[in-house]
N, CA, C and O atoms as a CHARMM CRD file, in Angstrom:
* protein
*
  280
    1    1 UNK  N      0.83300  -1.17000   0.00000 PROA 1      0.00000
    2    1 UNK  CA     0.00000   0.00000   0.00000 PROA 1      0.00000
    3    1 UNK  C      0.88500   1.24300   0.00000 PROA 1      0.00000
    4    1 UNK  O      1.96800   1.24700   0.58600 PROA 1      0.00000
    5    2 UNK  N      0.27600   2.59900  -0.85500 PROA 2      0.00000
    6    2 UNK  CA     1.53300   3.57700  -0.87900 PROA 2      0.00000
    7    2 UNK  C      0.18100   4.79400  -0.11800 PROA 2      0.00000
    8    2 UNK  O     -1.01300   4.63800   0.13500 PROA 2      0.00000
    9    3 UNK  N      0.82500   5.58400  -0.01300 PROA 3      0.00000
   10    3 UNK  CA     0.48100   6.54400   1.55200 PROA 3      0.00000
   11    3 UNK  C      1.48700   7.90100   0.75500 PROA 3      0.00000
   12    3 UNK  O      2.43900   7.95700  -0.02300 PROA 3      0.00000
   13    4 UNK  N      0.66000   8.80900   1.45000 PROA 4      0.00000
   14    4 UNK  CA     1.34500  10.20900   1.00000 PROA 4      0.00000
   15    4 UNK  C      1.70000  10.82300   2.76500 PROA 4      0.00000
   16    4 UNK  O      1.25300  10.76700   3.91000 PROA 4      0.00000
   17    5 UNK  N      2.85400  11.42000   1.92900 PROA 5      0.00000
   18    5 UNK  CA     3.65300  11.97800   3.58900 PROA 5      0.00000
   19    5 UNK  C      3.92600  13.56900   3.18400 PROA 5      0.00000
   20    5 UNK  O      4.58000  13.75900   2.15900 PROA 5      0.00000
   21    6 UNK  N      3.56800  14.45300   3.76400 PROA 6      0.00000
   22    6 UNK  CA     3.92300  15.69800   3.68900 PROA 6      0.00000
   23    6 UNK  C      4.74900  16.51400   4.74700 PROA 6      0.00000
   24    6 UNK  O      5.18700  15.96500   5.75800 PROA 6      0.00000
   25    7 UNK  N      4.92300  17.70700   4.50700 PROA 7      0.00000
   26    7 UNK  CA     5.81800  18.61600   5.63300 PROA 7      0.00000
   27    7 UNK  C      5.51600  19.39100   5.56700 PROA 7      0.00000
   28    7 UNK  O      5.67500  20.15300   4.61300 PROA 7      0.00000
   29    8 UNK  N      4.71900  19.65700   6.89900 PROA 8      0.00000
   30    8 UNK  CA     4.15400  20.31200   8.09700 PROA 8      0.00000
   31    8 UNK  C      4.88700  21.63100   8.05600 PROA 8      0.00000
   32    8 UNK  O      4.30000  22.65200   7.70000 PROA 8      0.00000
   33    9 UNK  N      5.98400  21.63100   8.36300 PROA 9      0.00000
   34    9 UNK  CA     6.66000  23.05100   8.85100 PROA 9      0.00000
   35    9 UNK  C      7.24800  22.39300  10.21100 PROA 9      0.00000
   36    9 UNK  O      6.80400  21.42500  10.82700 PROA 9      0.00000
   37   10 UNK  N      8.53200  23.30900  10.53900 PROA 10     0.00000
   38   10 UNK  CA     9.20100  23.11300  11.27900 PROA 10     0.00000
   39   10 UNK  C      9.94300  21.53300  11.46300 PROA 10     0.00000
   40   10 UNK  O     10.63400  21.14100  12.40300 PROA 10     0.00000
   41   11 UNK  N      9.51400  20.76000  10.15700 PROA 11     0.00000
   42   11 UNK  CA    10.36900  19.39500  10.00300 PROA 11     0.00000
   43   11 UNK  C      9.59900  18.32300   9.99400 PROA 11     0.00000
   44   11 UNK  O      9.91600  17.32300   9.34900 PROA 11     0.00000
   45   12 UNK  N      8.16300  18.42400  10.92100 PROA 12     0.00000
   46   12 UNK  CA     7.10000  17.98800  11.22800 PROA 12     0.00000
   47   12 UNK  C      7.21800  17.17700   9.68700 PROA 12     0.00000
   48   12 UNK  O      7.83200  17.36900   8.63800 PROA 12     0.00000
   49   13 UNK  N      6.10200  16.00800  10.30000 PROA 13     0.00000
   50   13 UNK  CA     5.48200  15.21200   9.06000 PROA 13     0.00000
   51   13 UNK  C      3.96400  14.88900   9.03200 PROA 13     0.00000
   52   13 UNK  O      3.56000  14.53800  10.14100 PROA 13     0.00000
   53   14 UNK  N      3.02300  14.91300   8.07100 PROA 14     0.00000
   54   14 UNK  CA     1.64200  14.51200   8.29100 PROA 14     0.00000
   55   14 UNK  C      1.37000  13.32100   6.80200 PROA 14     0.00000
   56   14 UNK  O      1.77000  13.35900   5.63800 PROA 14     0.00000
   57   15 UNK  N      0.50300  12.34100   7.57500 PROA 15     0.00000
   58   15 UNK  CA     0.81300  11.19800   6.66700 PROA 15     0.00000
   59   15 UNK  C     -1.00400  10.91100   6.19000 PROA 15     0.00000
   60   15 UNK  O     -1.88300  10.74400   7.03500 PROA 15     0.00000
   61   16 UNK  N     -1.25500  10.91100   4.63900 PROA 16     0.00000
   62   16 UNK  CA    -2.21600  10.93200   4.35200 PROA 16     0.00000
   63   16 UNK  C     -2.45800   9.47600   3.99900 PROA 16     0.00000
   64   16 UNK  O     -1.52800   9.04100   3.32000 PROA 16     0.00000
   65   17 UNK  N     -3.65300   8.35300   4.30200 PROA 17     0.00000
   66   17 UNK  CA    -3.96800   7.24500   3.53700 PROA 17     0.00000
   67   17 UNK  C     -4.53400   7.59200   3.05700 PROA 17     0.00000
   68   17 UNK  O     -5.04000   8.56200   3.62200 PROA 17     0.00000
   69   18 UNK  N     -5.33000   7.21500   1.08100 PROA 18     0.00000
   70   18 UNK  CA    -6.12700   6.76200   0.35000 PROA 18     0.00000
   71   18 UNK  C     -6.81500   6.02200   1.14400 PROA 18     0.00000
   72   18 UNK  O     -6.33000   5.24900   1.97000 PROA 18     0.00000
   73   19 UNK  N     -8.40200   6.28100   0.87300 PROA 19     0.00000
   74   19 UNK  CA    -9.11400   4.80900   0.68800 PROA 19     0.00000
   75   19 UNK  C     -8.72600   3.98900  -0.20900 PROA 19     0.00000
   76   19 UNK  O     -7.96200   4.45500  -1.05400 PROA 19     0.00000
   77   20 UNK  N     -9.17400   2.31000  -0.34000 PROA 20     0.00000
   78   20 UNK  CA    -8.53400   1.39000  -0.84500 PROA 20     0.00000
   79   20 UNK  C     -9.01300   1.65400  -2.59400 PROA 20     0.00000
   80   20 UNK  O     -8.47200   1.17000  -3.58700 PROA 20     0.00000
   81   21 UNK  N     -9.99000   2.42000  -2.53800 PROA 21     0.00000
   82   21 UNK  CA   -10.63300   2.67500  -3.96600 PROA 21     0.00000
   83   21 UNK  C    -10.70400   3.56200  -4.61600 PROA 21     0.00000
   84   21 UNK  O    -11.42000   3.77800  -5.59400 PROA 21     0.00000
   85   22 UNK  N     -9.66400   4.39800  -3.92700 PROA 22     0.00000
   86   22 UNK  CA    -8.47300   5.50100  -4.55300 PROA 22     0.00000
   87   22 UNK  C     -7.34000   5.62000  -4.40200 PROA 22     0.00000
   88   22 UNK  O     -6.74500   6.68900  -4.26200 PROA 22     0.00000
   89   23 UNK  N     -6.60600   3.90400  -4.41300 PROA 23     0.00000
   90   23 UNK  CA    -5.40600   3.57500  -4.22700 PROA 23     0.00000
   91   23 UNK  C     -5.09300   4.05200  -5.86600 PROA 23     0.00000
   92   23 UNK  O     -4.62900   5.19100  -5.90300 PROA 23     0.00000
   93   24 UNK  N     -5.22400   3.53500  -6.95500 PROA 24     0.00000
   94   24 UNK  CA    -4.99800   3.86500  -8.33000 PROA 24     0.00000
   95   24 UNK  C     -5.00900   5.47600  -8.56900 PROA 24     0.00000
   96   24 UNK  O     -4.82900   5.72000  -9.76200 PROA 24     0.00000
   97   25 UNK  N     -5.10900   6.21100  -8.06900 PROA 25     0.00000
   98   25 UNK  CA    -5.27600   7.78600  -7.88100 PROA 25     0.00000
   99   25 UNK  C     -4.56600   8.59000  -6.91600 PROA 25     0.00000
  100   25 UNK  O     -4.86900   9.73100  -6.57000 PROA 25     0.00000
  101   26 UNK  N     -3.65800   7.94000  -6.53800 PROA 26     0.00000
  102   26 UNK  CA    -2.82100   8.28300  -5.12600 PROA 26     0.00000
  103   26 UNK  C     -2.33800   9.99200  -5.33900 PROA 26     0.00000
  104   26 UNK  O     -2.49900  10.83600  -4.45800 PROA 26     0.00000
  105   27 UNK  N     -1.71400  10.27900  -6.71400 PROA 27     0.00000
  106   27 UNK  CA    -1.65700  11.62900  -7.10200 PROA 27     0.00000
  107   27 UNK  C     -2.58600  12.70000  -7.40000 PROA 27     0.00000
  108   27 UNK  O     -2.54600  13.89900  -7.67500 PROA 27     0.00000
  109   28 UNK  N     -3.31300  11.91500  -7.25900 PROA 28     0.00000
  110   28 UNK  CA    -4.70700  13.25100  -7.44200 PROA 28     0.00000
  111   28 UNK  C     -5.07400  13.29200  -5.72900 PROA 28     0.00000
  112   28 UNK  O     -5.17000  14.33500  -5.08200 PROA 28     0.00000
  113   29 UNK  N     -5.20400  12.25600  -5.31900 PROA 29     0.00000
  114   29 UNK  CA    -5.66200  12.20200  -3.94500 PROA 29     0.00000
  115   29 UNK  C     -4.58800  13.66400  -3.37200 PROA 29     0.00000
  116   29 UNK  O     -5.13200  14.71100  -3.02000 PROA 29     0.00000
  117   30 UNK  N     -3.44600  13.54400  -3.36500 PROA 30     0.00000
  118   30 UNK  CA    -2.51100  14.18100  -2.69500 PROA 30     0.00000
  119   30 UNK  C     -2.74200  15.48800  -3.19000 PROA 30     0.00000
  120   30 UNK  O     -2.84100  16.36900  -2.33600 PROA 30     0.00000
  121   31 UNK  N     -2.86400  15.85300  -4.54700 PROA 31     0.00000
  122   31 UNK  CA    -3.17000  17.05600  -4.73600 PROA 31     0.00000
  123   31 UNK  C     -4.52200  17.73100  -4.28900 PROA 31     0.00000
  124   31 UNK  O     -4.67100  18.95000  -4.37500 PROA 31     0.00000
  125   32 UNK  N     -5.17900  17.16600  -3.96700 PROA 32     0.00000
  126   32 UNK  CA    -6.40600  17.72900  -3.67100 PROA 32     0.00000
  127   32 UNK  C     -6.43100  17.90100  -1.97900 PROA 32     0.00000
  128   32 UNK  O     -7.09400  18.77200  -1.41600 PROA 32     0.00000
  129   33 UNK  N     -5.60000  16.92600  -1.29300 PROA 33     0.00000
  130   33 UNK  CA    -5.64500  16.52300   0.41700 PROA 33     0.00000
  131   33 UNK  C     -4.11900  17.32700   0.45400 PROA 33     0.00000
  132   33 UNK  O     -4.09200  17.99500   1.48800 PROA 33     0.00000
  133   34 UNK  N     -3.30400  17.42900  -0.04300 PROA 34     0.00000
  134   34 UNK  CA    -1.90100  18.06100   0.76500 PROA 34     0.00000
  135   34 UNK  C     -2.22400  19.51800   0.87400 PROA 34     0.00000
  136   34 UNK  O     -2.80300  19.99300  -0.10400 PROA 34     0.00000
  137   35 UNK  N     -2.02700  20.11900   1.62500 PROA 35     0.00000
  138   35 UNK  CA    -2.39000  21.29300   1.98500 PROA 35     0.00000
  139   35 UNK  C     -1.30900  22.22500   0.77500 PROA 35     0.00000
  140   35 UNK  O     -0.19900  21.71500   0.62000 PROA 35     0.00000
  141   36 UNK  N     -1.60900  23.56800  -0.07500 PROA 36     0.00000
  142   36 UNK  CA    -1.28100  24.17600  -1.25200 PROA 36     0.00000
  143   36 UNK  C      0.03100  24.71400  -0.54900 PROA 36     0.00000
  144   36 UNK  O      0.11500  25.29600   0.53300 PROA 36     0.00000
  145   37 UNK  N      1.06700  24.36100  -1.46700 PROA 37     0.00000
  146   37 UNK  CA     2.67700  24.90700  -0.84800 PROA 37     0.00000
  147   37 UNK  C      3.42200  23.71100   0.06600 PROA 37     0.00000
  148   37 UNK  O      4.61700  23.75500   0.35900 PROA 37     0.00000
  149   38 UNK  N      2.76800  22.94200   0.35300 PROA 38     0.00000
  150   38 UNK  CA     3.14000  22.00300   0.95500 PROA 38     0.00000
  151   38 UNK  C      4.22700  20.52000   0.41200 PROA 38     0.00000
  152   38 UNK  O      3.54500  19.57900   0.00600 PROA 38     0.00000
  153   39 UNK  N      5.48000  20.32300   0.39000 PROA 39     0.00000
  154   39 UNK  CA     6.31500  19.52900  -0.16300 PROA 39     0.00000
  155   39 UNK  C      5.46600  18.03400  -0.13400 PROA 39     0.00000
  156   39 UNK  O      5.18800  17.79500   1.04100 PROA 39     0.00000
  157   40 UNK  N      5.22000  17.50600  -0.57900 PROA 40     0.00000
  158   40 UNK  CA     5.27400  15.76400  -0.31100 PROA 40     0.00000
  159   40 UNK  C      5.69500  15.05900  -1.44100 PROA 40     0.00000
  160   40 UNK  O      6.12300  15.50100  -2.50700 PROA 40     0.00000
  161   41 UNK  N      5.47700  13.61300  -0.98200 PROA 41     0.00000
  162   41 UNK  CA     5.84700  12.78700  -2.04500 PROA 41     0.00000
  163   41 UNK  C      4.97600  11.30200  -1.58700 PROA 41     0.00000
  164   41 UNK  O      4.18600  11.24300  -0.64500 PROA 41     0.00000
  165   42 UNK  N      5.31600  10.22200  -2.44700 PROA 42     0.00000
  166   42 UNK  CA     4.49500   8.92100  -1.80700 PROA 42     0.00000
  167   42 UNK  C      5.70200   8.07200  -2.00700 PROA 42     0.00000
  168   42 UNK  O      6.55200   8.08900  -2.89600 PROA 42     0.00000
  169   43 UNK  N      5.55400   7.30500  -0.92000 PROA 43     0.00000
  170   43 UNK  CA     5.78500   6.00800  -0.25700 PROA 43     0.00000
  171   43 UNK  C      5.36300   4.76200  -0.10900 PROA 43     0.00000
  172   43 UNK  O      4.16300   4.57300  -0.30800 PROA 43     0.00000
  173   44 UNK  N      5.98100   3.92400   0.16600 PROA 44     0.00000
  174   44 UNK  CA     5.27900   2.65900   0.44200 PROA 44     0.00000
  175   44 UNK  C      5.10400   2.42700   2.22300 PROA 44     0.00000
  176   44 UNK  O      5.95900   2.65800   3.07700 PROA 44     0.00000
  177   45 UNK  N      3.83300   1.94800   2.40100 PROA 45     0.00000
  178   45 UNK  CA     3.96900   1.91000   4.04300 PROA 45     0.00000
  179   45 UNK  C      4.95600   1.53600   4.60500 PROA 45     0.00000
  180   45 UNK  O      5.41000   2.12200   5.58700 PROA 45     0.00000
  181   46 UNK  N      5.66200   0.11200   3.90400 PROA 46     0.00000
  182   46 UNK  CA     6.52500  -0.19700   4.58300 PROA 46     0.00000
  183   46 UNK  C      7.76700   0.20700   5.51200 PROA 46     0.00000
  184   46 UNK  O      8.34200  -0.13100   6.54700 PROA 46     0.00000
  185   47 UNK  N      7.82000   1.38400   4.21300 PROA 47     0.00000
  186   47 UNK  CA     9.05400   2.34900   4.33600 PROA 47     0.00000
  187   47 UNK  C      8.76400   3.35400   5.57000 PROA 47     0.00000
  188   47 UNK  O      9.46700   4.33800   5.80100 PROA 47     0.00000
  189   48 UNK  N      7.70500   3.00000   6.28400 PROA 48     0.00000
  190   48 UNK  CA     7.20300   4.13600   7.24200 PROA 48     0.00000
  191   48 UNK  C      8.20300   3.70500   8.79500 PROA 48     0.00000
  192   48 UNK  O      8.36200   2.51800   9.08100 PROA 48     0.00000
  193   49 UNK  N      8.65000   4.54100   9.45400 PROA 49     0.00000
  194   49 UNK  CA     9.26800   4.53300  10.79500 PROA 49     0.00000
  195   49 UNK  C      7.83600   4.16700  11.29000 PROA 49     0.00000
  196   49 UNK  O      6.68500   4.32500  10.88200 PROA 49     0.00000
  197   50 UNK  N      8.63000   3.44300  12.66900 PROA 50     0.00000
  198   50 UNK  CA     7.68500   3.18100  13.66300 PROA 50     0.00000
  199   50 UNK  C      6.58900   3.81800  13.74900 PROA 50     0.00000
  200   50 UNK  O      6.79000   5.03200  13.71600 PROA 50     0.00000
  201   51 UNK  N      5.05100   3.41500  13.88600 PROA 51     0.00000
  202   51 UNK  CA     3.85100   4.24500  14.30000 PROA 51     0.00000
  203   51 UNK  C      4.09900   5.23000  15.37000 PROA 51     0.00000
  204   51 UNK  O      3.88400   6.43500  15.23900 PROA 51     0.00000
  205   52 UNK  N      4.82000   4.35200  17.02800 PROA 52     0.00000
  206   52 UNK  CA     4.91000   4.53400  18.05800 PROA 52     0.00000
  207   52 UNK  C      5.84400   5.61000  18.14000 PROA 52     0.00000
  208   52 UNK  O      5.85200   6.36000  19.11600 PROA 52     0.00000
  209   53 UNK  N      6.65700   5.74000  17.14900 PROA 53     0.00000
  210   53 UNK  CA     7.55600   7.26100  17.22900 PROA 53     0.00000
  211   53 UNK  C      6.71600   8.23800  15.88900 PROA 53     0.00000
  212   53 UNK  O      7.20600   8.94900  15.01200 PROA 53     0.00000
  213   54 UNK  N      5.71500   7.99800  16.11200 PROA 54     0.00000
  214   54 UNK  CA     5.30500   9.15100  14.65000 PROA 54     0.00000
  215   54 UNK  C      5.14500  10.46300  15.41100 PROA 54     0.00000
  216   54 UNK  O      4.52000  11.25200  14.70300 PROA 54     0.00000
  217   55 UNK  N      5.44500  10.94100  16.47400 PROA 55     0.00000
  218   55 UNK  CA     5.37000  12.50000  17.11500 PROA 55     0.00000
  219   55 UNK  C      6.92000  12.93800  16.74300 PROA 55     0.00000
  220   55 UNK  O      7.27400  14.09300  16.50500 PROA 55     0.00000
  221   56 UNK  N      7.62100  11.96800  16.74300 PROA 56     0.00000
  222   56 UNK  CA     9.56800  12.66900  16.28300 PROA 56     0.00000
  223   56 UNK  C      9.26500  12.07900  14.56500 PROA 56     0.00000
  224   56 UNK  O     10.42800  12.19200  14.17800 PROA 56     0.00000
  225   57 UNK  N      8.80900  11.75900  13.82500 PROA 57     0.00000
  226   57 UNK  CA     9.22700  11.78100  12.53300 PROA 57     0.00000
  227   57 UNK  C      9.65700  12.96800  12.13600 PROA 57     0.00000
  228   57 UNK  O      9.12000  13.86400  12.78700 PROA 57     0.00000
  229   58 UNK  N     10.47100  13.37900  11.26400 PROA 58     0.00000
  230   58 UNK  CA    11.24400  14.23500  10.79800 PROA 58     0.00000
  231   58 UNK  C     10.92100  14.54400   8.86900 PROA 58     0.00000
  232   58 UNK  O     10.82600  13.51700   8.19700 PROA 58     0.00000
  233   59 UNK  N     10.85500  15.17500   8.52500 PROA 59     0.00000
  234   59 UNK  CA    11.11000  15.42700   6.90400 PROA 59     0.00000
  235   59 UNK  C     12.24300  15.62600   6.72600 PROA 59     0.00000
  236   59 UNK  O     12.92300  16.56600   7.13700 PROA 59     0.00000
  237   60 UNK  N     12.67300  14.33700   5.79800 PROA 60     0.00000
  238   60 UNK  CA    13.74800  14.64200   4.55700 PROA 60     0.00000
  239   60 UNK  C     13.39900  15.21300   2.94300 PROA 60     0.00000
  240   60 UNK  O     12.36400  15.03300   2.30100 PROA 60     0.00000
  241   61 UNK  N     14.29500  15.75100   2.65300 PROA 61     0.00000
  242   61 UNK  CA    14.27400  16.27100   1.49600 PROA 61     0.00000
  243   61 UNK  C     14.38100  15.27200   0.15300 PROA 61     0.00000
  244   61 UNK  O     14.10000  15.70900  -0.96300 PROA 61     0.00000
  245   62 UNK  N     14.75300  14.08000   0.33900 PROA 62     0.00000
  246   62 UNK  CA    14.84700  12.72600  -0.52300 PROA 62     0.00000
  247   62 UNK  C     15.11600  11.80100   1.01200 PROA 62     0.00000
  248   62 UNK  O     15.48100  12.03800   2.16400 PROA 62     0.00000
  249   63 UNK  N     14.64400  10.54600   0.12500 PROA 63     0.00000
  250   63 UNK  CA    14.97900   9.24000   0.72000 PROA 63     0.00000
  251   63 UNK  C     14.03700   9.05600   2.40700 PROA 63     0.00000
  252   63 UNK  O     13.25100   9.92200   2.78900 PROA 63     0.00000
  253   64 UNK  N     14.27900   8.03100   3.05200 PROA 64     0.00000
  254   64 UNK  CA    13.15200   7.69700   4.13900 PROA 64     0.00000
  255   64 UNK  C     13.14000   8.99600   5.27000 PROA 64     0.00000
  256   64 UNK  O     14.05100   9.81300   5.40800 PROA 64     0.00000
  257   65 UNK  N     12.00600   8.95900   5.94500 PROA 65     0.00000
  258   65 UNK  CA    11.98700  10.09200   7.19400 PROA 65     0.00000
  259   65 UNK  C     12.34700   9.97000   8.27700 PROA 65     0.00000
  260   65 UNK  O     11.73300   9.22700   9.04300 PROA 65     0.00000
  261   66 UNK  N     13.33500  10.58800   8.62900 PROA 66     0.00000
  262   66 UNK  CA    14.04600  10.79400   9.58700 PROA 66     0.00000
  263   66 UNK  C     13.34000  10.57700  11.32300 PROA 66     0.00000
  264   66 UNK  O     12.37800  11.31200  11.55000 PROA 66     0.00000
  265   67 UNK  N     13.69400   9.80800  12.27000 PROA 67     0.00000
  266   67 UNK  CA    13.32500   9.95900  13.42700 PROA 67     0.00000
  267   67 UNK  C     14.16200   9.95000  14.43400 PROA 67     0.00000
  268   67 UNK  O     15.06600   9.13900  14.63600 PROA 67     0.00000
  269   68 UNK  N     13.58900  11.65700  15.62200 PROA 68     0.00000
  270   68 UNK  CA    14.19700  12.39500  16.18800 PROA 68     0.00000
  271   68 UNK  C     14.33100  10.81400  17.63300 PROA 68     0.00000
  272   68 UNK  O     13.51800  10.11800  18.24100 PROA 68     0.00000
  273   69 UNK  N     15.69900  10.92700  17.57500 PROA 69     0.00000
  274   69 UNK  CA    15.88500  10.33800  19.51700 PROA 69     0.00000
  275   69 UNK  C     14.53900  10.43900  20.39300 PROA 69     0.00000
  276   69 UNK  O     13.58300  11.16300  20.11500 PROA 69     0.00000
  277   70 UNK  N     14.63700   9.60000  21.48000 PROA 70     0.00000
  278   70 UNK  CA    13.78800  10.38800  22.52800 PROA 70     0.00000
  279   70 UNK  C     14.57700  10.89700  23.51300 PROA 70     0.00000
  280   70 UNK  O     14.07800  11.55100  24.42900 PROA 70     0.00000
């Protein structure tokens, strides 16, 4: 399953799912749901850091998202 991840500001990350029956539309989904000015890109869940640390996920500029220590 691929998932859209955006940046928040200040490094922050916010992670959008498709419903399963606008999985084939994942780029329109994002354009219409990422907030205007807002960087993202899509992913595969897999590639997602821990749920349990999703308050320190971090935005990178390429490649997986960064997570802050506790």
């Amino acid at each position: 399953m691929q998932v859209i991840v955006f940046h928040m500001g200040n490094g922050k990350v916010a992670l959008v799912i498709p419903a399963p029956e606008y999985a084939d539309q994942i780029e329109a989904v994002a354009e219409k749901d990422v907030p205007e000015g807002k960087q993202w890109r899509i992913i595969d869940a897999a590639e997602l850091p821990p749920r349990e640390s999703r308050d320190r996920w971090r935005w990178t500029d390429s490649g997986p998202l960064s997570v802050l220590p506790e």
